[in-house]
MITORDREN-418361 format. One line per field, with one value per residue: residue number from 1; z negated, x, y of N, C-alpha, C in turn. Coordinates in steps of 0.1 Angstrom, whole numbers, always signed. Layout:
# MITORDREN-418361
num = (NUM|...)
nup = (Z|...)
neast = (X|...)
nnorth = (Y|...)
caup = (Z|...)
caeast = (X|...)
canorth = (Y|...)
cup = (Z|...)
ceast = (X|...)
cnorth = (Y|...)
# end
This chain:
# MITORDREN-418361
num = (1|2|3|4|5|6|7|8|9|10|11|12|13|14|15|16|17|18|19|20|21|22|23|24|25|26|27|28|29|30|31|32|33|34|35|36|37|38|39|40|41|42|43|44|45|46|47|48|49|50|51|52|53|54|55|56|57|58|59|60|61|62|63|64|65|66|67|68|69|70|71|72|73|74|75|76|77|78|79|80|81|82|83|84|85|86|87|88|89|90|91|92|93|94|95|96)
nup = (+0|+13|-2|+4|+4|-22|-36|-27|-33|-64|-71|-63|-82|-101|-104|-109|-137|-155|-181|-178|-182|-169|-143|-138|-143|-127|-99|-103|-99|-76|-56|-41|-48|-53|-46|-58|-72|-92|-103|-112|-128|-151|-158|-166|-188|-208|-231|-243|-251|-272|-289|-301|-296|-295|-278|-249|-230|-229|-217|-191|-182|-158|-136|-135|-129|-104|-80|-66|-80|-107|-110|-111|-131|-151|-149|-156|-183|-194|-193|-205|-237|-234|-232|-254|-273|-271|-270|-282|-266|-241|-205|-180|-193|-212|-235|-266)
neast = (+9|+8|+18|-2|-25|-29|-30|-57|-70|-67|-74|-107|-112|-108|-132|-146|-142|-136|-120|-96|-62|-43|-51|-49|-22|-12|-24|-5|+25|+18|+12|+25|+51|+34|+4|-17|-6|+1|-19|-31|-12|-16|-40|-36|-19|-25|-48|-31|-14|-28|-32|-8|+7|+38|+51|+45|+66|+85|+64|+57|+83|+96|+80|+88|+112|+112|+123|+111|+86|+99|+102|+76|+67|+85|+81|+51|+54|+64|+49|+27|+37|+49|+23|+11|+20|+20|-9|-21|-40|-38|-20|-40|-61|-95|-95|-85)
nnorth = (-12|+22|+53|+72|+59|+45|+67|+75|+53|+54|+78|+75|+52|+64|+83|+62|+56|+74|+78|+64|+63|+54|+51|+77|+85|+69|+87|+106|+95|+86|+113|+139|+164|+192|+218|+200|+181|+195|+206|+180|+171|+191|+187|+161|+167|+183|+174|+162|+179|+188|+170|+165|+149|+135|+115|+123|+132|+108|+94|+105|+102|+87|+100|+129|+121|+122|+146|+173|+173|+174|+205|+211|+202|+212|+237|+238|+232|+255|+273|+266|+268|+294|+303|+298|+304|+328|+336|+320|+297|+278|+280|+300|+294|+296|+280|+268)
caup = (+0|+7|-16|+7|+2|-34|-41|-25|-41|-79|-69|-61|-92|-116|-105|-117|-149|-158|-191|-172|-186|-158|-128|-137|-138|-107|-90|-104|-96|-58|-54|-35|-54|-44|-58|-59|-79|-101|-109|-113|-143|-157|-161|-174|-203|-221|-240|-250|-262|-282|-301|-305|-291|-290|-269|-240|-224|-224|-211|-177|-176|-145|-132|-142|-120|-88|-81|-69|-96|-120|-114|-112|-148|-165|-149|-164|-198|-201|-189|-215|-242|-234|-235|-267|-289|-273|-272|-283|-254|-226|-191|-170|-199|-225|-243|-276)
caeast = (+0|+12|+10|-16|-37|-28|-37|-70|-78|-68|-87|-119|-115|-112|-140|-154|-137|-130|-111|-85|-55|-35|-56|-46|-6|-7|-20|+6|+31|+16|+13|+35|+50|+27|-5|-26|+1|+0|-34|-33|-3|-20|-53|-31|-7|-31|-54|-14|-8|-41|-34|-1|+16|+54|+57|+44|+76|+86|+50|+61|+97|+90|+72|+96|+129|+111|+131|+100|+78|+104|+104|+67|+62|+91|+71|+35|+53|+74|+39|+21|+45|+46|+12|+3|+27|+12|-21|-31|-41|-30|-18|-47|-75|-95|-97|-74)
canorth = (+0|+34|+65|+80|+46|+46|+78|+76|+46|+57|+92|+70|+44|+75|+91|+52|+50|+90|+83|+57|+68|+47|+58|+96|+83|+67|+98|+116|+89|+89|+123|+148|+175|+205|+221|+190|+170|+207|+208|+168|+171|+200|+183|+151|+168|+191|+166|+156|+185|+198|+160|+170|+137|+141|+109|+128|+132|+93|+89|+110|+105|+80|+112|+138|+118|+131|+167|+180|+169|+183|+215|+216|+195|+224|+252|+243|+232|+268|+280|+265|+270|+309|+312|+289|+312|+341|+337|+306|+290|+272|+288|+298|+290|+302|+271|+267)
cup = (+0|-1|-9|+4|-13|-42|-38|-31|-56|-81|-71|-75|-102|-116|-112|-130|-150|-171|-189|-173|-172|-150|-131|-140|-133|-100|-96|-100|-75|-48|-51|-51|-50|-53|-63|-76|-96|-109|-119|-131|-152|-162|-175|-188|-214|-233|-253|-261|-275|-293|-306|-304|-289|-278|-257|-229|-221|-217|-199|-174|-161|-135|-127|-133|-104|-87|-80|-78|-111|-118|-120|-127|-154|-164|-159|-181|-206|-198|-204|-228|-248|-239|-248|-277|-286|-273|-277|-282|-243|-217|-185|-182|-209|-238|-253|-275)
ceast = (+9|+11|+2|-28|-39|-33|-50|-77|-77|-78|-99|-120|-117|-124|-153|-154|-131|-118|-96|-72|-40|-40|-45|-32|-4|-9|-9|+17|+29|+14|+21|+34|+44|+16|-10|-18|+2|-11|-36|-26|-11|-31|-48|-28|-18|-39|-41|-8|-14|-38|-23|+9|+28|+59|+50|+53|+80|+74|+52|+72|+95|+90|+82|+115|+127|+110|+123|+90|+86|+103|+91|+60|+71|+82|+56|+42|+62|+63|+34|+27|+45|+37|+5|+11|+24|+1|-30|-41|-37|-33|-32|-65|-81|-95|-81|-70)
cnorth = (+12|+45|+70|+72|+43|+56|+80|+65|+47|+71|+85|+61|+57|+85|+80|+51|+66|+93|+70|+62|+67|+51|+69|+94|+79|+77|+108|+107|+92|+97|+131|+160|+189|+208|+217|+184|+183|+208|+194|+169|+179|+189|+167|+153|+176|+186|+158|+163|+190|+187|+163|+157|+134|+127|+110|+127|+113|+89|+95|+110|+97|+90|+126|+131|+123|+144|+174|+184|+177|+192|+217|+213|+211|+235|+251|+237|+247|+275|+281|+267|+285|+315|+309|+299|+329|+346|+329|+297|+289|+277|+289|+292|+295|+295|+268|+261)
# end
């Protein structure tokens, strides 16, 4: 299976199974680095962080070795980071 057949079929099971923790790290695994794959992490890490999970990071290192993917994981966690100690909530939300 390639990542475009992989990603369309983890896209399609998670919209079966919404709290699939695995679906939603395969599309980020089969996902290009770009906005999709941006939106995708975002949507992934924040429930991570609100519990306050420190093994977050071992949970996307996998993720986090593809160069494109890295920059775009450091960007939304120096995002969120920024914005949680200045306003106390995450990049882009109003939610605490």
């Amino acid at each position: 299976m390639n990542k475009d057949d992989s990603l369309k079929f983890f896209t399609d099971l998670l919209v079966k199974i919404p709290n699939s923790v695995a679906c939603k790290r395969q599309i980020l695994i089969s996902s290009e680095g770009n906005d999709y794959f941006k939106d995708r992490f975002n949507f992934y890490i924040q429930p991570y962080f609100k519990k306050g999970v420190p093994s977050i990071f071992t949970e996307v290192e996998e993720i986090y070795k593809d160069q494109s993917k890295h920059v775009i994981i450091e960007n939304i966690v120096l995002e969120h980071m920024k914005s949680l100690d200045e306003n106390d909530t995450f990049a882009g939300s109003d939610i605490p």
